[in-house]
C-alpha positions as a printed Julia matrix, in Angstrom:
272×3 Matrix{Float64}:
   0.0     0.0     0.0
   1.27    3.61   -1.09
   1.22    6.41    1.59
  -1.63    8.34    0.08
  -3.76    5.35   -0.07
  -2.83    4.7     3.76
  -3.86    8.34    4.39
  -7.13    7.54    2.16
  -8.15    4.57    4.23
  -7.43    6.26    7.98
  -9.86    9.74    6.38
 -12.59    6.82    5.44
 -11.76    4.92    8.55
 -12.26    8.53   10.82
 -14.8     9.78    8.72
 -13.76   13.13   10.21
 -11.03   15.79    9.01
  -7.56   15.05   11.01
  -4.38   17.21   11.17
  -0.92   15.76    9.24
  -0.16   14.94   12.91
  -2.83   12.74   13.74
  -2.71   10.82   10.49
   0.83    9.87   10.94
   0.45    8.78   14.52
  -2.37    6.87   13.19
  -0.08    5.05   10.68
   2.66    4.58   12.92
   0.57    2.8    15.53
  -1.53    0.36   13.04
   1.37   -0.2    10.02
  -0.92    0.1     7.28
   2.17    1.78    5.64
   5.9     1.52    6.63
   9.23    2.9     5.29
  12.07    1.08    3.77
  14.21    1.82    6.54
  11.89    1.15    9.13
  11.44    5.02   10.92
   8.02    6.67   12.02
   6.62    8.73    9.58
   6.64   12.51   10.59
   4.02   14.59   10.2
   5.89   16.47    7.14
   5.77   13.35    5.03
   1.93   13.36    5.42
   1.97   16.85    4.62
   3.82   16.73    1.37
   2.2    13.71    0.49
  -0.91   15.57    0.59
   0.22   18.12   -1.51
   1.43   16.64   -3.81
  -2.33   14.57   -4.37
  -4.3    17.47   -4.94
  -6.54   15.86   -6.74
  -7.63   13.44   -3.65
  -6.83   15.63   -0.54
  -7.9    19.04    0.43
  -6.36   21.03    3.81
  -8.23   23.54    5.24
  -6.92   25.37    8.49
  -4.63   22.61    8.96
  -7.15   19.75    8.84
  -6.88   17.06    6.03
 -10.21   15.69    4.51
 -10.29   13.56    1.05
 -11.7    15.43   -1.54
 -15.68   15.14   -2.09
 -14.94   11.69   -0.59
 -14.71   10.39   -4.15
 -11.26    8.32   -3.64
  -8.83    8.28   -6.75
 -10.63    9.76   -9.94
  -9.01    9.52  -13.59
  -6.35   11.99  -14.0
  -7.99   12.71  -17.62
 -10.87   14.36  -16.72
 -14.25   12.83  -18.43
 -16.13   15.43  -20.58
 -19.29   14.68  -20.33
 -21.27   15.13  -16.91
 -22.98   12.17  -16.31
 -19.61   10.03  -16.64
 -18.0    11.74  -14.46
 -20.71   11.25  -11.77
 -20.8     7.73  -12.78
 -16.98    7.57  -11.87
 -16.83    9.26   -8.62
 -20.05    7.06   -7.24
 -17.61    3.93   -8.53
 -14.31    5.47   -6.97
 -16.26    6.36   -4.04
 -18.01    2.8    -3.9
 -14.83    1.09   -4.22
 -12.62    2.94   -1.76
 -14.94    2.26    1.02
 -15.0    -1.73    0.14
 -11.03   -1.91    0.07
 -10.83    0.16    3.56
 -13.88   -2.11    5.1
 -12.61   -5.52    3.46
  -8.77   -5.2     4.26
  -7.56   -8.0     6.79
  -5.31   -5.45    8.33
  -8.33   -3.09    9.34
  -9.62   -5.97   11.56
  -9.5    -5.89   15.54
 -11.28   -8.16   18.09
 -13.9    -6.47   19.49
 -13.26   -5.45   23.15
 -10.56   -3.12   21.21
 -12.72   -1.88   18.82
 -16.17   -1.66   20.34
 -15.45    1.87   22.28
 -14.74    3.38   18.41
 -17.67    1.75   16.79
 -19.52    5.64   15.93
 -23.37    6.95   15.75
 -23.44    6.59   12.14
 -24.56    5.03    9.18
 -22.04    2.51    7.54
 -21.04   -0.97    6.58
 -19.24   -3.89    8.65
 -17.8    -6.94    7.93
 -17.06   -9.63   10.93
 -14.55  -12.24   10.46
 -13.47  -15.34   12.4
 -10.26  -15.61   13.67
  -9.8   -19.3    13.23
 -12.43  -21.24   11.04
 -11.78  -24.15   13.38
 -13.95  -23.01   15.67
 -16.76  -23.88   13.91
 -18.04  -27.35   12.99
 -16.21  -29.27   10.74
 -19.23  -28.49    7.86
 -18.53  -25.04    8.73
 -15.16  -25.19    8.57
 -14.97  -26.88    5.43
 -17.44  -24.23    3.73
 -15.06  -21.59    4.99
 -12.19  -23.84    3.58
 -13.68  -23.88   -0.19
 -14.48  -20.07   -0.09
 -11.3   -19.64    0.61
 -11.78  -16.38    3.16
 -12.66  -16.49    6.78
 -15.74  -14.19    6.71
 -18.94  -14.97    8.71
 -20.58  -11.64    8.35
 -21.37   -8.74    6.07
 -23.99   -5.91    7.31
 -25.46   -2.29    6.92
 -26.57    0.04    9.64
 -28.9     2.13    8.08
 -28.82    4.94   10.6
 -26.14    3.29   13.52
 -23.49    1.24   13.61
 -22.96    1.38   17.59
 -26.76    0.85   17.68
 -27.18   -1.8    14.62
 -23.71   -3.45   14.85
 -22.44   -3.32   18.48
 -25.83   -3.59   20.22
 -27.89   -5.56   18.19
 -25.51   -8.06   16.02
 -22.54   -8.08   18.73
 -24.51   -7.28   22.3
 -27.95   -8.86   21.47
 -29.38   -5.85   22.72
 -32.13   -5.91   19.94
 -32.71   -8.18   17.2
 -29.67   -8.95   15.68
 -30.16  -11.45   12.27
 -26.47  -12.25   12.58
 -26.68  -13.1    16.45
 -29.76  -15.57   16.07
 -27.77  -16.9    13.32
 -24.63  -17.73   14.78
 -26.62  -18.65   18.0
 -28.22  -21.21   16.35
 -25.03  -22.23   14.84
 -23.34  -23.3    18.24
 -25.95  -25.14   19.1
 -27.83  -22.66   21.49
 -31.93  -22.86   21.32
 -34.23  -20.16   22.11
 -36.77  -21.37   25.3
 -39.63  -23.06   24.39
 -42.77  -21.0    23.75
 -41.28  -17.48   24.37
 -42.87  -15.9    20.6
 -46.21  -16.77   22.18
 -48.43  -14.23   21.73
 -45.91  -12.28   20.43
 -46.57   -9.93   17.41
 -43.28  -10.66   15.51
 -43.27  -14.68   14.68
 -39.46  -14.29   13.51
 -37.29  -12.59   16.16
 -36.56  -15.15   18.51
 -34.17  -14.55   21.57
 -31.87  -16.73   23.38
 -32.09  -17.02   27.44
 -29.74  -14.41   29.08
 -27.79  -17.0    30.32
 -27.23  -18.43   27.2
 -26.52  -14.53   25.7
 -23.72  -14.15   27.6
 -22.06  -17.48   26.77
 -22.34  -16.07   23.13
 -20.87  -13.15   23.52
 -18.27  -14.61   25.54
 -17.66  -16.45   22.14
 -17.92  -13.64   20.23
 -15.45  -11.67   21.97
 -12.84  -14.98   21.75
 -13.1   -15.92   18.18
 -14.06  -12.84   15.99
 -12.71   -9.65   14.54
 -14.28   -6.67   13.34
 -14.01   -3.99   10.73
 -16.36   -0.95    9.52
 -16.81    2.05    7.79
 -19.29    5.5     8.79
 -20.64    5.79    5.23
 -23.95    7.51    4.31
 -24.7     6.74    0.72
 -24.97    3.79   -1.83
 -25.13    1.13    1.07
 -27.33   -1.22   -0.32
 -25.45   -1.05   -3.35
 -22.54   -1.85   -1.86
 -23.38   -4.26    0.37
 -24.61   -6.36   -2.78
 -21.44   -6.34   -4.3
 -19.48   -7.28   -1.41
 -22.36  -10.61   -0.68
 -22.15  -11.78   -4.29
 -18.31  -11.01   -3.93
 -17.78  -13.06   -0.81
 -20.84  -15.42    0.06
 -20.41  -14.44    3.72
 -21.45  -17.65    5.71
 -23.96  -16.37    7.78
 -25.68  -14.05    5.68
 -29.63  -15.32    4.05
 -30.52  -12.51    2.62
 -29.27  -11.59   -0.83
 -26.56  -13.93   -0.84
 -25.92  -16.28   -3.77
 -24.23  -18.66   -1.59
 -26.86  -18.8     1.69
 -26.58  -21.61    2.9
 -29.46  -24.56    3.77
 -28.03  -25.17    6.96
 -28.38  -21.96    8.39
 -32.12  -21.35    7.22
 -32.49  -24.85    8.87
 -31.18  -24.41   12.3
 -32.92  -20.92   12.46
 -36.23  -22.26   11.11
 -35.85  -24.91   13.94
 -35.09  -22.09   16.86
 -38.06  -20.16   15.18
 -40.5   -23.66   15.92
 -39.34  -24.16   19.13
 -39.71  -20.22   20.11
 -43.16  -20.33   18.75
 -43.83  -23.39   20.48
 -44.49  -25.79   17.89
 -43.04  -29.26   18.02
């Protein structure tokens, strides 16, 4: 990775302006870009870096934002309007998929959790190692080649959306009644009695916390705070990656999963 690409994923990753300072501590402490002979970048090499990419950066009163948030546009620039629209949506599109999808961006989640912001955005969970699963799992994982469980949009908040309801169960989380079901925990019998929703069924607390517990052990965590074309996005990256726990919209969903969460859904609605 080049140094203004670094820079371009830790503005995507902030989704706030940040001084030449900031970005190089930053870059120091997570590596996504080191020098030949091994030194910490100064603050000076982010700001001539900058400069010298005015087509992606912008500094005003010493604060560093990417320009229009459109990533690296053609250096020949398109004549016609509507292309060049097209191209920044794509640029734009594809910048935020290579910050959100890179395994260096990862972290387990009692590092990351405090960060997770109040915003819109995209996340992607991993597992750390596939073995953790069951062997049909694992060998699913195996085939696809990747170790991702997990791709997801928070429409309006990924501390709400992500961290509560997918990683804290506080809510209904599709990915948490998935992977719930998938180690073997059942929701208690009869509890979407009377209730008005059929399909959200819950786990006992007791049986929460041992799945968090295993949450926190064996997964890691990326996301971006991104506001437009999420949908969109998220499409490409499901038909790009077949996450394993992901149903909807996926091309490579998986029978076992509707299975085990049609079976919690039974027993939660009380049906033998």
């Amino acid at each position: 990775m080049t140094l203004h690409e670094a820079i371009e994923q830790v503005l995507v990753k902030s989704n706030k302006s940040l001084s030449a300072k900031d970005i190089a501590t930053i870059l120091n402490k997570n590596s996504w870009y080191t020098k030949k002979n091994g030194s910490q970048i100064a603050s000076s090499q982010i700001g001539a870096r900058v400069k010298n990419y005015p087509h992606l950066f912008s500094k005003i009163d010493g604060l560093i934002n990417l320009k229009s948030k459109t990533g690296i546009l053609p250096k020949k620039a398109v004549k016609k309007l509507n292309k060049v629209s097209a191209n920044r949506v794509l640029s734009n599109s594809n910048l935020f998929m290579k910050v959100l999808m890179s395994q260096k961006n990862f972290k387990p989640i009692k590092e990351s959790e405090i960060n997770i912001p109040d915003k819109p955005g995209l996340y992607c969970i991993r597992i750390k190692n596939i073995k953790a699963l069951s062997s049909n799992f694992t060998k699913i994982l195996h085939e696809r080649n990747h170790n991702i469980i997990y791709i997801g949009l928070a429409s309006k908040s990924l501390k709400k959306r992500f961290l509560g309801q997918e990683l804290r169960a506080k809510g209904h989380g599709t990915f948490f009644r998935s992977l719930g079901a998938v180690l073997g925990y059942r929701p208690e019998t009869g509890s979407l009695v009377g209730m008005r929703n059929q399909n959200n069924y819950k786990f006992s607390k007791a049986n929460e916390q041992k799945i968090i517990s295993w949450i926190n052990t064996n997964l890691i965590i990326n996301w971006v705070a991104v506001e437009t074309h999420l949908s969109e996005t998220e499409s490409k990256l499901l038909n790009a990656y077949s996450p394993l726990l992901n149903i909807a919209g996926n091309p490579g969903k998986l029978n076992e999963v509707i299975d085990l969460r049609n079976e919690c859904k039974r027993i939660a609605r009380g049906i033998k």
